[in-house]
C-alpha positions in Angstrom: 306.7 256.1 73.1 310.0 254.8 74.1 311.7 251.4 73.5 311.5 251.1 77.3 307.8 251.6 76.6 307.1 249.4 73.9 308.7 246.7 75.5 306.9 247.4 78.6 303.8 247.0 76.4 305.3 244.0 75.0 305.3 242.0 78.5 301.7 243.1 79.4 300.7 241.4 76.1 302.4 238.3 77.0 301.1 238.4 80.8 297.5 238.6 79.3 298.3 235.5 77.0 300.2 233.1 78.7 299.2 230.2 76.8 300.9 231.7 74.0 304.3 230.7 75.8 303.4 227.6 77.8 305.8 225.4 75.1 307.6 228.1 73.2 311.3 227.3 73.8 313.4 230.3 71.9 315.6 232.8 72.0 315.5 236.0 69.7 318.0 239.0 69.6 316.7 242.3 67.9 318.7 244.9 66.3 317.4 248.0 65.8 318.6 250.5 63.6 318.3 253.8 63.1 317.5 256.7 65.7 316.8 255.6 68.8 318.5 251.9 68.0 320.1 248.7 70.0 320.3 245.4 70.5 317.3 243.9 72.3 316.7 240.0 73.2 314.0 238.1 74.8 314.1 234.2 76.0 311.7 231.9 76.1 311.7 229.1 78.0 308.3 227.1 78.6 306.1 229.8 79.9 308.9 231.8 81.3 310.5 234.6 79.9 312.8 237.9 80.0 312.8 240.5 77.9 315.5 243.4 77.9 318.0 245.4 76.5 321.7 244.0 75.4 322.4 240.8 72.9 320.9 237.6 73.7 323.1 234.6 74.3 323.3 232.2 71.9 319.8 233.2 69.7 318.4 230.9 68.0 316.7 234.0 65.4 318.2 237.2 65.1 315.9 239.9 63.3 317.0 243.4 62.3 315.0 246.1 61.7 314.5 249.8 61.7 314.0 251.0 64.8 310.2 252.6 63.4 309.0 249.7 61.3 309.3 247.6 65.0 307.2 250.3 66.9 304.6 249.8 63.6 305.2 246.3 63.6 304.5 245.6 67.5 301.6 247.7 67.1 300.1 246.0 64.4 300.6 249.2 61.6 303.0 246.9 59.9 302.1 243.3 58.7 305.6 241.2 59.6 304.8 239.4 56.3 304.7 242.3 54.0 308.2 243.7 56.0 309.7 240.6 55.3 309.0 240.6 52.1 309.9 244.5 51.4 313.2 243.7 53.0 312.4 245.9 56.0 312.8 242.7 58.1 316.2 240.4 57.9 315.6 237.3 59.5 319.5 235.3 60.3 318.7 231.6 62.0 315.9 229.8 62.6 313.0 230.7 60.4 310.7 228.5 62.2 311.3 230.8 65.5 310.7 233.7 63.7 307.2 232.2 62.8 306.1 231.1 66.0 307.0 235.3 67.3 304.9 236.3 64.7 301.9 234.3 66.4 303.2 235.5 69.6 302.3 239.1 68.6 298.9 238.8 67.0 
């Protein structure tokens, strides 16, 4: 599977859950790194959102990771807890934003 793909994934997830996003207000940058790395944003804004390639403007979370520990992480192979706490996840900004992603996902 390819980033493209994953993310593609991604927006399906969120399609079938809208009410996951009906107040979320936040904007997250990813940065991937590794093979097959890049900078990856999406932005939230009250049940809209985009998801794409390129930095995001003005994030309010930035989280870096390994390009492979996102795949296993947004297929739920890899708890973002236990990442976090490995150090396979770095988490700059708004901590609260980064917990209300990990609902997002689940």
């Amino acid at each position: 599977m390819t980033i493209a793909e994953l993310l593609e994934k991604l927006k399906a997830h969120i399609a079938a859950n809208p009410e996951k996003i009906a107040n979320l207000k936040a904007t997250y940058q990813f940065e991937l790194t590794g093979e097959g790395g890049g900078t990856y944003h999406a932005v939230f804004d009250n049940g809209k959102y985009e998801i794409g390639e390129g930095p995001a403007e003005n994030p309010g979370c930035t989280i870096t990771i390994a390009t492979a520990d996102f795949f296993a992480l947004l297929e739920r192979k890899l708890n973002p807890m236990a990442a976090f706490m490995a150090g396979k996840l770095k988490i700059r900004g708004d901590m609260g934003q980064a917990m209300k992603l990990q609902q997002l996902l689940t």
